[in-house]
C-alpha positions as CSV (number, residue, x, y, z in Angstrom):
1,X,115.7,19.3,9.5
2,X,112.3,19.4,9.4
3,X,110.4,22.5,7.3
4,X,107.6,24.0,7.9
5,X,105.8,25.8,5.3
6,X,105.6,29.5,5.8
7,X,109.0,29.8,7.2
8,X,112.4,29.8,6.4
9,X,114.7,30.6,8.7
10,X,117.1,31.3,6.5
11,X,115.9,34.6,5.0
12,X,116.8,38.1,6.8
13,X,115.0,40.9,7.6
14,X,114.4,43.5,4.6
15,X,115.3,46.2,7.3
16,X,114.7,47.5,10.2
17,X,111.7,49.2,9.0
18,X,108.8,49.1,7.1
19,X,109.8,48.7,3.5
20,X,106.1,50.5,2.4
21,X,106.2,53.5,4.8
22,X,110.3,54.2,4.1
23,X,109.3,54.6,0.5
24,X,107.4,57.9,0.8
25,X,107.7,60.7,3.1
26,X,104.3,61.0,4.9
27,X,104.3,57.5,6.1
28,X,105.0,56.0,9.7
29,X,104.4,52.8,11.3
30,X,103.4,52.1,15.4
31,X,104.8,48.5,15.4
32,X,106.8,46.5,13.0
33,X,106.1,42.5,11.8
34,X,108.4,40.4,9.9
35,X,107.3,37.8,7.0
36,X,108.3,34.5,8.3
37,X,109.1,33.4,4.6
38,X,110.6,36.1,2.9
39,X,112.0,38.4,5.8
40,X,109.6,41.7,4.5
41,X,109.3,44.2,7.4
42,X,106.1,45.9,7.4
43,X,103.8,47.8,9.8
44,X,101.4,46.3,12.2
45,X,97.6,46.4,11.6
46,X,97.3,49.3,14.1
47,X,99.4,51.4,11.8
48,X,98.0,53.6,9.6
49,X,98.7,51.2,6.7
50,X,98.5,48.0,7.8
51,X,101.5,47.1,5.1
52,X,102.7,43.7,7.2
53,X,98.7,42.1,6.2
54,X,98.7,44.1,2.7
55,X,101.7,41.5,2.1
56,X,100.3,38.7,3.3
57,X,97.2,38.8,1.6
58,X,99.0,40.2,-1.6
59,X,101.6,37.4,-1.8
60,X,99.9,34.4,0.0
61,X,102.6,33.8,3.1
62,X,100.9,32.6,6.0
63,X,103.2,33.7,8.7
64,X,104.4,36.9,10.8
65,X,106.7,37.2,13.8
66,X,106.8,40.4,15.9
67,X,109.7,42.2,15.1
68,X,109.6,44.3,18.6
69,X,112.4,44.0,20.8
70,X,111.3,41.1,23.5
71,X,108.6,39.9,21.5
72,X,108.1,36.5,21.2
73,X,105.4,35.3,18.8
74,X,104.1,34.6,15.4
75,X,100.6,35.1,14.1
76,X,99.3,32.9,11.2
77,X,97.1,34.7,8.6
78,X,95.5,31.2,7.9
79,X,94.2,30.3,11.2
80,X,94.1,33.7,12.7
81,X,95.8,33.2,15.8
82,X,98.7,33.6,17.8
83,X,101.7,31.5,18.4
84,X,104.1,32.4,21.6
85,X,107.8,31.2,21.4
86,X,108.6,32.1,17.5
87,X,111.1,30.1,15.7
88,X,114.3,31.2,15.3
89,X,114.8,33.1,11.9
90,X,118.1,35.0,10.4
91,X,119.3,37.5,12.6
92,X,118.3,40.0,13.8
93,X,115.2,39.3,15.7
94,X,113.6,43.2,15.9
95,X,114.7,46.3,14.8
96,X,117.2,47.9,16.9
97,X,116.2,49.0,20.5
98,X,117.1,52.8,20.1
99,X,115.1,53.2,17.2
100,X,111.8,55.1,18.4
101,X,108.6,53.4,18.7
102,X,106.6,54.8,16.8
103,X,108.5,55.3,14.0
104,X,110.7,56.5,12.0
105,X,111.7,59.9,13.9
106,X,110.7,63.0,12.4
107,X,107.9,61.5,10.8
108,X,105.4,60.8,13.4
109,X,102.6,63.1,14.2
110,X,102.0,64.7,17.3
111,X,98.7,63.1,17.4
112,X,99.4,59.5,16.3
113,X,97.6,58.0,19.4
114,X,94.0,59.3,17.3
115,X,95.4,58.0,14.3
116,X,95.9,54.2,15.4
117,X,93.4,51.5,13.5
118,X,91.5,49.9,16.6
């Protein structure tokens, strides 16, 4: 089997939720990414805190996948640009469907919509 770099299928997700924003109690995410090397789950760069790039640049690897329920595609840090139909990684492929968008529940303000990076 071929390998290619950036990915390994093998690794799971770290959660089903951004590692960076579970940590404290203040923080929420919109959308959720998943390192395609190393299975870290971190928000998307509309969140507030952008924690899925902060890895990537922090640690070097290349490669997200949306971790959205339906959501088929990867985006690579080093080209900047999107890839549809994802490679298969470790299950499972999003977080869980009943889990609210944005998230996690309780946390979210009431005005999250003005509070999105553009």
């Amino acid at each position: 089997m071929s390998t290619i770099p950036g990915i390994d299928p093998s690794v799971p997700p770290s959660g089903t939720g951004c590692v960076e924003c579970l940590e404290t109690d203040d923080q929420w995410w919109f959308h959720l990414r998943r390192c395609a090397q190393c299975g870290h789950v971190g928000c998307c760069d509309s969140s507030p805190n952008q924690h899925a790039s902060k890895h990537g640049a922090a640690t070097g690897h290349p490669i997200i996948q949306s971790f959205e329920p339906g959501e088929d595609w990867v985006w690579s840090f080093e080209t900047a640009e999107y890839y549809d139909g994802a490679p298969q990684l470790a299950a499972p492929d999003s977080h869980p469907i009943d889990q609210p968008v944005p998230g996690p529940a309780g946390r979210v303000p009431s005005n999250w919509q003005e509070l999105l990076n553009q």
